[in-house]
C-alpha positions in Angstrom: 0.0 0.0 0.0 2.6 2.4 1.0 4.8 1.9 -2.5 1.3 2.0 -4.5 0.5 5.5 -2.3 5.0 6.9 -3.6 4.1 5.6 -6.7 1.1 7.5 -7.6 3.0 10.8 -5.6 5.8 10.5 -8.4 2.9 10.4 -10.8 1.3 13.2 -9.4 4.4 15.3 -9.1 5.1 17.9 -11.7 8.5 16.4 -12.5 8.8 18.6 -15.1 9.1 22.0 -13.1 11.1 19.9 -10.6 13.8 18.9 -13.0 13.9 23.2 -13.9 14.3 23.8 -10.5 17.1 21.0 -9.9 18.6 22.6 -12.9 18.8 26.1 -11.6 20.3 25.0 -8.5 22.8 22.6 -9.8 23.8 25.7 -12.1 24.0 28.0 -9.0 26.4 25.8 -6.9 28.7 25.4 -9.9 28.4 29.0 -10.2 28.9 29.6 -6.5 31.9 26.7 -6.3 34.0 28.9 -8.8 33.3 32.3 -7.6 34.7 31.4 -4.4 37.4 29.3 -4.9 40.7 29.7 -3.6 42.5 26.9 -5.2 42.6 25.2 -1.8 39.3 24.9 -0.6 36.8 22.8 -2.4 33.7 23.6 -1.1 33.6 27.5 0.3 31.0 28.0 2.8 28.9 30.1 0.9 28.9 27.0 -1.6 28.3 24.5 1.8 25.1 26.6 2.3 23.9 26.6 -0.7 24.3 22.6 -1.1 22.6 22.2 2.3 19.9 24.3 1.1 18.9 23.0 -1.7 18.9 19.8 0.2 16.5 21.1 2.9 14.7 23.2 0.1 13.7 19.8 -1.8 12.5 17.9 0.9 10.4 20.8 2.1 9.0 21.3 -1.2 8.0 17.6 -1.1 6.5 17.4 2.0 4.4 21.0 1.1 3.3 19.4 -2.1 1.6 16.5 -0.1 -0.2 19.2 2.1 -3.4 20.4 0.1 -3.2 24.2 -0.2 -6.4 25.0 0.7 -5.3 24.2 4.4 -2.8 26.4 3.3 -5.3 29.3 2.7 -7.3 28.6 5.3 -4.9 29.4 7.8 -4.5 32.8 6.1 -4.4 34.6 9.4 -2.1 32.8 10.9 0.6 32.9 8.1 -0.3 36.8 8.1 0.6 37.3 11.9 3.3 35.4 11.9 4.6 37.5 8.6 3.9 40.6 10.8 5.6 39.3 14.1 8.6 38.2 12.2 9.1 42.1 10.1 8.5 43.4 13.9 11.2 41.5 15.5 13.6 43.4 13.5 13.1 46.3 15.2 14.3 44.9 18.4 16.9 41.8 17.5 17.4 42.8 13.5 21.1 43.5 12.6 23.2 44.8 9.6 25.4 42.4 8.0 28.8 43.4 6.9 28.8 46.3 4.0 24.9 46.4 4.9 24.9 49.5 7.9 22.1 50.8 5.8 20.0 48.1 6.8 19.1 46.0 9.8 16.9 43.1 8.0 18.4 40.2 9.5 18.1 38.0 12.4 21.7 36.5 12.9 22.0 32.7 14.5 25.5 32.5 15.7 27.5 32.9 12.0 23.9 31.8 9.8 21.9 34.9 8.9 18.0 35.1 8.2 16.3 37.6 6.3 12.5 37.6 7.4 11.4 39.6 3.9 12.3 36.3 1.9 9.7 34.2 3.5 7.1 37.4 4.2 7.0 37.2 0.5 5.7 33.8 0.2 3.5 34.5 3.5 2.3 37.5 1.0 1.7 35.5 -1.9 -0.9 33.5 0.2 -2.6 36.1 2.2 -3.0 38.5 -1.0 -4.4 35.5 -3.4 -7.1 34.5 -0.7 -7.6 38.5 -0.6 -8.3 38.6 -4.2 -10.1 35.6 -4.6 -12.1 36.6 -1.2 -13.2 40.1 -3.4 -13.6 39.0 -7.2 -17.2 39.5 -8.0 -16.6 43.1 -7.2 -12.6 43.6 -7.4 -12.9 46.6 -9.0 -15.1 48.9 -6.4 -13.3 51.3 -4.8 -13.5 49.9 -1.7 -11.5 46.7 -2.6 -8.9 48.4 -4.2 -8.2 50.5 -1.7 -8.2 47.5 1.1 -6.4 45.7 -1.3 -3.6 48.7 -1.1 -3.7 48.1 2.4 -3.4 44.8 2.5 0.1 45.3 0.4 1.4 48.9 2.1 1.6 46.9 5.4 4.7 44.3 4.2 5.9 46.9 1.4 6.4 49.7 4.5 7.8 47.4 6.9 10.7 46.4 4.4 11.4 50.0 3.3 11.8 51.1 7.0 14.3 48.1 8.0 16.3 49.5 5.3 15.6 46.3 2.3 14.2 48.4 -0.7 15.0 45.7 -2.9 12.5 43.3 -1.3 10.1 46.3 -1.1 10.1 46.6 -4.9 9.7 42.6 -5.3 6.6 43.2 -3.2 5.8 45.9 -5.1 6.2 44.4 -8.6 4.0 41.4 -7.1 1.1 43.6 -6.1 0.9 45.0 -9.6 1.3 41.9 -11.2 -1.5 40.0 -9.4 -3.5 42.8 -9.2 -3.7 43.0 -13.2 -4.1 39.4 -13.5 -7.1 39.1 -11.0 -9.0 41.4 -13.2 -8.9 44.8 -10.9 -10.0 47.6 -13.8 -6.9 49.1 -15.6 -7.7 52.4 -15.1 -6.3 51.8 -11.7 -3.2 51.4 -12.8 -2.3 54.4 -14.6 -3.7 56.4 -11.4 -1.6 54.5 -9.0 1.7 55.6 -11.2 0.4 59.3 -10.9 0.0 59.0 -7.4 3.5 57.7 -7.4 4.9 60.5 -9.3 3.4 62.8 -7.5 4.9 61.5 -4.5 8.0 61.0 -6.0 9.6 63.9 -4.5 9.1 62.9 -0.7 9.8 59.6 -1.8 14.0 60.9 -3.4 14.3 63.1 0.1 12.3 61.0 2.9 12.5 57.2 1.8 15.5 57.1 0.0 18.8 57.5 2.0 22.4 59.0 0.7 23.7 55.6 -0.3 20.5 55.1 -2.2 19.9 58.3 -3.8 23.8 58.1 -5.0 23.5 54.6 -6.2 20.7 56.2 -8.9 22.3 59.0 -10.1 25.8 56.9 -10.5 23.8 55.6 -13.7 23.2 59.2 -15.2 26.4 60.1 -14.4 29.4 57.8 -13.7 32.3 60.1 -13.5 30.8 62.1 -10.7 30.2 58.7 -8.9 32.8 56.3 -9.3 32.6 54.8 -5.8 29.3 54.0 -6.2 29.2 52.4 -10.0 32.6 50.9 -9.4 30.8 47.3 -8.3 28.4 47.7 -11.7 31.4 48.8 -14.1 33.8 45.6 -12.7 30.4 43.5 -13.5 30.0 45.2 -17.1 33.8 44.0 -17.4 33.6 40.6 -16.7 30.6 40.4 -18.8 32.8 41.9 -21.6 35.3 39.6 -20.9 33.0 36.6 -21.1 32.7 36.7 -24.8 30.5 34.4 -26.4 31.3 30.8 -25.2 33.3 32.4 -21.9 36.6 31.7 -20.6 36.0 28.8 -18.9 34.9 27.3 -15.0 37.4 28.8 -12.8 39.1 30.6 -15.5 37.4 34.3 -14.9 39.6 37.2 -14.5 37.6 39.0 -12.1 35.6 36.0 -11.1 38.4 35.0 -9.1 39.3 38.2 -7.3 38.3 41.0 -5.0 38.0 43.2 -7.9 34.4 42.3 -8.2 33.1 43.1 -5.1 30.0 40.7 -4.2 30.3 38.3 -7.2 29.3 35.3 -5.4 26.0 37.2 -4.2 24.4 40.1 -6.5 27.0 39.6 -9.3 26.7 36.1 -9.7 25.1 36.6 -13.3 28.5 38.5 -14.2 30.5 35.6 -12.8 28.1 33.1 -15.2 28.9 35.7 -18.2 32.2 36.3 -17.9 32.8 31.7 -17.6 30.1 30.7 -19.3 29.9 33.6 -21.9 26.8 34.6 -23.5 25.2 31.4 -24.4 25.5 30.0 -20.4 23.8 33.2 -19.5 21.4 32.7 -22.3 20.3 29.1 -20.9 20.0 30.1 -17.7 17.7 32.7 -18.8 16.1 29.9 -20.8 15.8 27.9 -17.6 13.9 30.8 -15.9 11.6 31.5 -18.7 10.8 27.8 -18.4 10.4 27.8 -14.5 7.6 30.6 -14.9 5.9 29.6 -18.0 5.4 26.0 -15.9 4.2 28.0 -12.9 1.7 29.7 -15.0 0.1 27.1 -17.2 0.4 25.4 -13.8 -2.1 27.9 -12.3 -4.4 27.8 -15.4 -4.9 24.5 -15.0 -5.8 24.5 -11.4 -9.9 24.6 -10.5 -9.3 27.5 -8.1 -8.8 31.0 -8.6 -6.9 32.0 -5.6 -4.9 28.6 -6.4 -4.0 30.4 -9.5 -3.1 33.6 -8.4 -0.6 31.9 -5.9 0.9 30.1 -9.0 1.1 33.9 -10.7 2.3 35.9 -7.3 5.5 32.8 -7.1 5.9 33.6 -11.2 6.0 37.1 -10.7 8.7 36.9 -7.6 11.3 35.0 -9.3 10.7 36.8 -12.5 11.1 40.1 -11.1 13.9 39.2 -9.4 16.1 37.9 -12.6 15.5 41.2 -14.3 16.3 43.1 -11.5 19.7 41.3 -10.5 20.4 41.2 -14.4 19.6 44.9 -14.6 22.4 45.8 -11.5 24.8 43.3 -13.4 24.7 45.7 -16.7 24.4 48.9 -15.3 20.0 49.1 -16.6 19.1 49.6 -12.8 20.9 50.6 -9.4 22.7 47.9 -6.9 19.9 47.2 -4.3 20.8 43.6 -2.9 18.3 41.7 -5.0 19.8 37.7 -5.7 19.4 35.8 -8.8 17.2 33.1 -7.8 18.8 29.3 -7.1 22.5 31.2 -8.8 23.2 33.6 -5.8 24.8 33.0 -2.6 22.4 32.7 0.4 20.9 30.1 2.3 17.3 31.9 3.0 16.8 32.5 -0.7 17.1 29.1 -1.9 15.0 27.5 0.7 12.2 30.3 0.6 12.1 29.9 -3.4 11.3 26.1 -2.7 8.7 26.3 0.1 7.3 28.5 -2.8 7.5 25.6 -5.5 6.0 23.4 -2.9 2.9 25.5 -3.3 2.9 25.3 -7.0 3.7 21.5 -6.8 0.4 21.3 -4.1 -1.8 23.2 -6.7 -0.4 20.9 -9.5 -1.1 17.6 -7.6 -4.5 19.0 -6.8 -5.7 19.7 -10.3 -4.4 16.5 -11.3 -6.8 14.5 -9.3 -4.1 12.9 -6.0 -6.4 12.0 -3.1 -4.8 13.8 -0.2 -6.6 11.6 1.8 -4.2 8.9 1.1 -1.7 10.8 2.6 -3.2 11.5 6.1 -4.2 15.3 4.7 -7.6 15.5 4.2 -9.0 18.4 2.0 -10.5 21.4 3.2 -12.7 22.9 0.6 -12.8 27.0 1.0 -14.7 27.0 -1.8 -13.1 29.9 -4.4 -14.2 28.8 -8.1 -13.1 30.2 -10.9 
């Protein structure tokens, strides 16, 4: 009975966007491996994390896929207060990793640091699809909009004021992008980015801090700034130096020294340029465009429209999050400490990005007809058809 109930598991596992996954990270710890190797060491511990990670990741998002995700949504409030307490916390026991004094968004555990914003974003995901799914027949009154703004100022003001604007725009990119996909009017939207600009000032002098505002204006004007765009111009020159097949694992020029400050982190996608040249970084693109196209179809083929939405809100985080990391890496878009998902250096990513696939895998097993019952989870219906 037990090998019947793993068989039909595997069966109802979306191997597919598994195998993605697996390749993303297998690419990230290679990438990882080379960035920080001395020539002595063969495993750094930035690359131990990550393996251990993606271990712990992978079993997580096994065991979440087995767990039907409307228990998941019914515990909304729960997963909301506890996204709250943890944002909180920081106020009192946060700290500022080294080269971060600008910023107090971690919890550190002896020599392992957590940053809360990586799993408030999946905690988000949740609480924002049952929103929108709780509000369709009339998403578009004023009075669920405005609640629905609400609902997303609380996470997005709670990362901007511990100092992490680059999670704050990932929040931000996935209000919009679930918003417009839930079917809120699109007038909205062209309001909200006057209201924006209109605030913009007070938003340059009262949100923004030196490092930041300088950071911004480094890409207008380089010569005035070199401090600030020296990380971005070493990135653009290992990217240059990458060619079109690379120069080879371990072989980078600046890959391999403290001349590109971060590379194992937020200019990992330089370090994959410069080694793997143009066509690695144009499979690992690949890979990504993949990952989300599988999350989405994923979503339209589940029978529940918050379901859906979650699969779009997880889409929309990793997306936004490639662009942005490749945008710092070529000098688009200012440094702000966003990670190329599964590639970059961090332990908290990597396993937050797979208790997010675990969702996706849960809504995948569900629309393919599993019994949860079979596996001691029994199915709480909260009713949200599309």
């Amino acid at each position: 009975m037990i090998w019947k109930n793993i068989k039909k598991g595997i069966k109802e596992t979306d191997i597919l966007l598994l195998i993605i996954c697996l390749a993303l990270s297998v690419f990230g710890i290679v990438m990882v491996f080379s960035a920080t190797y001395d020539g002595e060491t063969m495993l750094s511990r930035d690359g131990k994390v990550m393996v251990l990670a993606t271990v712990m990741g992978i079993l997580a998002t096994l065991v979440i896929s087995f767990i039907d995700y409307d228990i998941i949504l019914k515990l909304w409030p729960v997963v909301g207060a506890a996204s709250v307490i943890l944002m909180l916390g920081l106020f009192v026991f946060g700290v500022s990793p080294d080269g971060r004094s600008d910023a107090f968004s971690w919890y550190r555990f002896g020599s392992l640091y957590f940053q809360p914003s990586e799993i408030v974003k999946i905690g988000f995901i949740i609480t924002f699809s049952y929103h929108l799914s709780k509000v369709k027949n009339e998403i578009s009154s004023l009075k669920n909009v405005f609640f629905l703004c609400v609902h997303a100022a609380i996470p997005i003001m709670l990362v901007v004021v511990t100092g992490d604007m680059g999670s704050a725009l990932i929040f931000i990119i996935m209000f919009i992008g679930m918003m417009f996909t839930a079917g809120v009017h699109w007038l909205y939207f062209p309001a909200g980015a006057a209201i924006v600009a209109a605030a913009s000032p007070v938003i340059w002098l009262k949100i923004f801090d030196d490092i930041q505002r300088n950071r911004i204006l480094a890409l207008f004007n380089p010569e005035g700034y070199e401090t600030e765009i020296y990380q971005q111009n070493q990135a653009l020159k290992a990217i240059e130096n990458g060619g079109f097949w690379g120069m080879g694992l371990f072989e980078g020029e600046l890959s391999h020294s403290s001349l590109l400050p971060e590379r194992q982190n937020d200019m990992i996608f330089s370090v994959v340029c410069e080694e793997a040249g143009f066509m690695g970084a144009v499979i690992l693109l690949v890979l990504f465009l993949l990952l989300a196209f599988r999350m989405v179809k994923v979503g339209k083929r589940s029978c529940n429209f918050a379901a859906e939405l979650m699969c779009y809100g997880v889409a929309f985080m990793i997306i936004a999050q490639v662009v942005i990391n490749v945008g710092m890496c070529t000098r688009l878009l200012p440094v702000i400490g966003i990670t190329l998902p599964f590639i970059s250096a961090g332990g908290t990513s990597v396993l937050c990005l797979y208790l997010a696939i675990g969702l996706v895998l849960s809504i995948y097993r569900s629309s393919h007809g599993l019994g949860y019952e079979d596996f001691r989870y029994a199915r709480i219906a909260v009713n949200y058809n599309k």
